[in-house]
N, C-alpha and C positions, 0 to 999 in steps of 0.2 A: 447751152441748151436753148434761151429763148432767140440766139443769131441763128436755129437752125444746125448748127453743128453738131454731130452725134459724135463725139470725142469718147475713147477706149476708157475705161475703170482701170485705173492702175492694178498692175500684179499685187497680189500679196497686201493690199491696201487694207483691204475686207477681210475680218475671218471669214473661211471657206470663198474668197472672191465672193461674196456676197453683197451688193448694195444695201438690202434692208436691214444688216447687222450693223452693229456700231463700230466703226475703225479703233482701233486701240492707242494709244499716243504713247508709240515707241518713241517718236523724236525729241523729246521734252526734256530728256538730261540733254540733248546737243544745241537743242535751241537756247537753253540756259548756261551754259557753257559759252558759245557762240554769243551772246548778252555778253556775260561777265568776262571776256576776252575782249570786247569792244568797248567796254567801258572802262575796263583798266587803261588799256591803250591811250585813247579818245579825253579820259579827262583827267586820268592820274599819270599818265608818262609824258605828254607833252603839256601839259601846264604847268608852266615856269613856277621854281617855290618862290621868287622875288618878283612878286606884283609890279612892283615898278619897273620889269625887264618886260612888258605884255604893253602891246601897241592902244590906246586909248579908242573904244569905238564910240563913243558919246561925244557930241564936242561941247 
């Protein structure tokens, strides 16, 4: 808005497409999902259970 850009209201974002109403936060089981799928990943599946097999980043 403040570059000047008049960009579309997403469909269905707004009940009734309505700007002045408050969006409802259907996405919030996927975003937490989406979390707790990257964090299992990320620091329970690749971090070695034997500390001493992980590359030292301190010297």
């Amino acid at each position: 808005m403040e570059a000047g850009l008049n960009p579309e209201i997403p469909h269905n974002y707004f009940p009734q497409n309505d700007p002045q109403n408050k969006p409802r936060a259907t996405w919030r089981s996927h975003g937490n999902l989406l979390f707790a799928n990257w964090l299992n990943y990320y620091v329970y599946q690749i971090t070695p259970y034997d500390l001493r097999h992980m590359n030292p980043t301190l010297e």
